[in-house]
N, C-alpha and C positions, 0 to 999 in steps of 0.2 A: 580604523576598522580592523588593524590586524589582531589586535587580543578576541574580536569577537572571530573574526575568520578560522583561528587558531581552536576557538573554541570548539565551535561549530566541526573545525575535521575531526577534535579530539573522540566529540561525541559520535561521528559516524564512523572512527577508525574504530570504538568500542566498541558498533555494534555489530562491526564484521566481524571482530575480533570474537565477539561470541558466536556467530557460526562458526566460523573457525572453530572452537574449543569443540563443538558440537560432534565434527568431522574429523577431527584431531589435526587439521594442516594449518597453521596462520597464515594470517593474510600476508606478510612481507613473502613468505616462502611462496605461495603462489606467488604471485607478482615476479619475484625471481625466476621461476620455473618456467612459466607461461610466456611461448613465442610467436603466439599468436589467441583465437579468441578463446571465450572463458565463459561456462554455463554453468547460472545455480537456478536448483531447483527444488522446489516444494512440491511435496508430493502425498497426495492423502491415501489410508489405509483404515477408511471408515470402517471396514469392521472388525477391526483391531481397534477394543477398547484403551488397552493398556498404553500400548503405541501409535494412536491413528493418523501419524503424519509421518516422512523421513525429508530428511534435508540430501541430497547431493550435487556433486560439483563435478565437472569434466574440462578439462584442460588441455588444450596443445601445446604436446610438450618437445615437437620436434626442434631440433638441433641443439637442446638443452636437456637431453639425457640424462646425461652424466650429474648435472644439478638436481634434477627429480628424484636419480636416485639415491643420493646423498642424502634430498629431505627425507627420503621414506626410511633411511635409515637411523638419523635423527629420533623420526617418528619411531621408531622401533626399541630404541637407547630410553628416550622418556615413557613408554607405555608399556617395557618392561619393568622398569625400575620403579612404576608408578602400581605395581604389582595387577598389571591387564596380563591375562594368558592368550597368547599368540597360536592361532591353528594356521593352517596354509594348505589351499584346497585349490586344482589344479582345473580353469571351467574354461573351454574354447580354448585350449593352448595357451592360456595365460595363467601366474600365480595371483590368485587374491589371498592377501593377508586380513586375517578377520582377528581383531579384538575383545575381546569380552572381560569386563570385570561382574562382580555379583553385584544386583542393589543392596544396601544399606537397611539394616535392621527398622521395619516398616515401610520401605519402599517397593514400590512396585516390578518398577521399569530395571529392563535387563540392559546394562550402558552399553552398547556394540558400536566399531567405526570398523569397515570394513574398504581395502586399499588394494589397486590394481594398476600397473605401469607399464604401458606396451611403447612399439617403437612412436606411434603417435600422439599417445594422450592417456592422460593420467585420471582415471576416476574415483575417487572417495566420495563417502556418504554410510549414513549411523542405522544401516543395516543392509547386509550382507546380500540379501536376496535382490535389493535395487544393482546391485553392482552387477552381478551373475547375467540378472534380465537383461542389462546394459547391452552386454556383452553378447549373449543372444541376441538381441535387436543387429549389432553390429555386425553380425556374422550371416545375418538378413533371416532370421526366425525371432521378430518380435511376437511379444506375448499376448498384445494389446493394438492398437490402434496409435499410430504415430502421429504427433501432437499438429504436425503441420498439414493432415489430410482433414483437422477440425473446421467444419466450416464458419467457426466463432474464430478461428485462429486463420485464418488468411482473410475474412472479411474486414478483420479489426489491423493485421499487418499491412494489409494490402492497401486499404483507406487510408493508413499513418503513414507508408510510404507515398503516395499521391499527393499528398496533399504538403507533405516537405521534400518534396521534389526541385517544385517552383524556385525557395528560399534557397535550397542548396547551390541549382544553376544560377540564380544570381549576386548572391554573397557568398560561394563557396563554404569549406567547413569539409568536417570529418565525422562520418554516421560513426560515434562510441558506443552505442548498448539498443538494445531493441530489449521492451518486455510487454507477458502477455500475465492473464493471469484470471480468474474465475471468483468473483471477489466474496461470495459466500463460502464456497470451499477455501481459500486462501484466509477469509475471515478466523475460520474452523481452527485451521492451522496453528494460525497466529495466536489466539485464546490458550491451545495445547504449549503453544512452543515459550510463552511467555508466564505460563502458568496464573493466567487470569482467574481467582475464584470469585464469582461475587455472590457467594453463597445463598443465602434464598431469596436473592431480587433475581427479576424476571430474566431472562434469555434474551438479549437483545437483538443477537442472529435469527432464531427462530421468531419475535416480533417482529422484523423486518420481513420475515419472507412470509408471515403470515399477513402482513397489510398491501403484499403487491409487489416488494420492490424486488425481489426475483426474478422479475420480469428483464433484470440488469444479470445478462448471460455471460458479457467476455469486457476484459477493456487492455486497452495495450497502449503501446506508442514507438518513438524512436526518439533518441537524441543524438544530434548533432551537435557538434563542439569547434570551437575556432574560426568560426566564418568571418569575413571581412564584416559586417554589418552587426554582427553579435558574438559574444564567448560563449554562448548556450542557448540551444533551440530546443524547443519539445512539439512536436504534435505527434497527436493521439488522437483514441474512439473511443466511446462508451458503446457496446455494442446490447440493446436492450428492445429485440422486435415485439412484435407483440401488444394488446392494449394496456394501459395502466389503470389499475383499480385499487378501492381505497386509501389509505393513504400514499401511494407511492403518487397518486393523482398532484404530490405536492412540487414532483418534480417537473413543471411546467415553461422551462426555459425558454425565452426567442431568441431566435437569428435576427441579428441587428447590423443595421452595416457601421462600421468604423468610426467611433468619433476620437475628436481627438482628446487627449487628457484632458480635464480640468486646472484653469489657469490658479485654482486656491490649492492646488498639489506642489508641495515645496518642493526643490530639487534637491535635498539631501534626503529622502523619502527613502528606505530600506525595500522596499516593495509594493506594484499598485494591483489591485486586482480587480476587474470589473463582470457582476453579473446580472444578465438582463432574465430576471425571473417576476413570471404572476402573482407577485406578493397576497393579493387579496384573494386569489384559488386558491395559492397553496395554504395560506392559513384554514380554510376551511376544510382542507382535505386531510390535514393533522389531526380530525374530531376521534376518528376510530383508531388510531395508532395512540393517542391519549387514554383512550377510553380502553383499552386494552393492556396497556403498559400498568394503571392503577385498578385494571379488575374492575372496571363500574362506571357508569351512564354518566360521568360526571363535568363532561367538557361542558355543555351547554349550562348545566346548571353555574357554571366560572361564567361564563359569560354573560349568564343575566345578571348573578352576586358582584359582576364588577358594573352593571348599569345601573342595577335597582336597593343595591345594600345600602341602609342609610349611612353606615359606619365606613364604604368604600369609598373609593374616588368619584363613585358615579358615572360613568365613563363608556358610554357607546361606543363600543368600537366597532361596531356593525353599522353603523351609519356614520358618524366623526372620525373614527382613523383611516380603517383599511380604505375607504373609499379616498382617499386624500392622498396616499403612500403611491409614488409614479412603480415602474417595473425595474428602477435601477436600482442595484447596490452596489457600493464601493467601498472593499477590504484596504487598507492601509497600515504599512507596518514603516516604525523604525526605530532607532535604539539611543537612549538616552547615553551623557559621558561622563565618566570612562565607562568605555564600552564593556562587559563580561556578561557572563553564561545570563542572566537574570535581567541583564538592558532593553532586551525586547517591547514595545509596544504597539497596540494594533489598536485603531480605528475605522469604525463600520458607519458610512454612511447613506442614509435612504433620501435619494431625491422623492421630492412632496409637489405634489398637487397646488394643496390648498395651509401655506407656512399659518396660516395665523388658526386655524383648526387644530393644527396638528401642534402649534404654542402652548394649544391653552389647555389640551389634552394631556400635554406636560406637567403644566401646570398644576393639572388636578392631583396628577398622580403624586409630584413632590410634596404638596402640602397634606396628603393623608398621614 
């Protein structure tokens, strides 16, 4: 497994590595600097078309000084040479160094990283105004509402600590990273920050919140690392009050108690994942999220052309599948050898009802 394990950090030491680029600090340099915890954060500026997200980081950077200051100098050696003009503007008694280069003939966005190093902690982020507010916030004149007075944000902390509590007192471990996050605005984000065009197909953000699933307010967790009983725990919340309507009606999940694996799961298995969902509600609550996504009335109409076309499979699935499909499904991954980036495979399995319906339903479908 090491070529794939090797893979796998390569590909998430990339992706830090590009926020990094984003803030101007790399990841080694934080890592080096940071003597204790470390906050990143996404931050939206919805009515800023141009820029409507900023990324920043805040660091403790106590009894590592001296190392901070040396990166921000570093930082300062490549982002003149890299022809950034440097201003330095003096907010709370501290100096923030603000960068700026111009956009590139047809571009829009004006590239800014803006950088500040007190006796405690270090904060960058790719505009100048987050740093300032920081700083205000700090000095106890926040501008805004403090992330931990949300009642999405201690409901959803608070349930994730509860409930890895238990696990910790009794297989020990080390609480590494807590995150919360607002997944329609972080969705937003991520679209800007990754530069997603998909030019004239639909809005999948705005589809979603328009079939209900907005109704999904906060989600967070915690991880624990190193316990006697495991190298990595996670629990978490979806935090989502409220009732569900159209299609979000597909997210219909139960509370099941404990079974134990499946004895046809081999034990070199890369990963198992079990979920107990209303497979036969949720299919039918996908009607208007389909019917919207292609513009037109046309779910139903699939589903009689897959019973009644003489040229189809012929294939009720309103009376011969979904009714026969139990509420279990089970994700399975593992990786063929020699292991590398592209070894990955996954297997999805639906316990059934009724095997020999559900055969011949196969059946039909392979020989059209």
């Amino acid at each position: 497994m090491q070529p794939f394990i090797e893979s796998q950090r390569a590909r998430a030491k990339d992706y830090l590595q590009s926020i990094g680029n984003k803030i101007g600090i790399k990841l080694q340099d934080l890592y080096d600097i940071a003597s204790g915890e470390v906050v990143l954060s996404w931050l939206p500026f919805e009515n800023d078309k141009r820029r409507p997200f900023a990324i920043c980081v805040v660091a403790d950077i106590r009894e590592l000084n001296q190392k901070a200051d040396a990166v921000m100098e570093t930082i300062d050696q490549d982002r003149s040479g890299g022809g950034w003009a440097r201003q330095d503007v003096t907010h709370r008694g501290q100096t923030v160094r603000i960068y700026t280069t111009q956009p590139k003939p047809g571009q829009f966005k004006v590239e800014q990283i803006a950088f500040t190093a007190g006796d405690q902690r270090l904060i960058a982020a790719d505009r100048d105004s987050v740093v300032t507010d920081l700083l205000d916030a700090i000095a106890g004149h926040p501008k805004g509402q403090a992330i931990n007075t949300l009642h999405e944000f201690k409901t959803v902390l608070k349930r994730s600590g509860k409930a890895i509590r238990q696990p910790i007192q009794n297989g020990g471990g080390t609480i590494a990273a807590e995150w919360f996050a607002k997944p329609f605005q972080m969705g937003r984000i991520l679209r800007e920050a990754f530069e997603v065009d998909r030019g004239d197909q639909f809005d999948i953000i705005k589809l979603l919140e328009n079939q209900g699933f907005n109704v999904i307010k906060a989600a967070g967790g915690i991880f624990v690392i190193a316990g006697k009983k495991y190298d990595f725990l996670h629990k978490g919340l979806v935090y989502a009050p409220g009732e569900f309507e159209k299609a979000a009606r597909m997210m219909q999940f139960e509370n099941k108690p404990y079974e134990d694996i499946p004895t046809w799961v081999h034990n070199k298995t890369a990963s198992f994942n079990r979920v107990n969902l209303k497979i036969e509600n949720a299919f039918w609550a996908s009607e208007t999220l389909i019917n919207e996504a292609f513009g037109d009335e046309i779910f139903k109409d699939i589903i009689e052309g897959i019973r009644d076309d003489e040229d189809g499979p012929q294939i009720d699935i309103a009376k011969n599948v979904l009714p026969n499909l139990d509420d279990q499904i089970i994700l399975i991954t593992d990786n063929t050898l020699p292991t590398d980036v592209n070894s990955e495979r996954m297997l999805v399995a639906i316990r059934v009802r009724d095997a020999k319906a559900i055969r011949l339903a196969i059946r039909k479908a392979c020989l059209l």
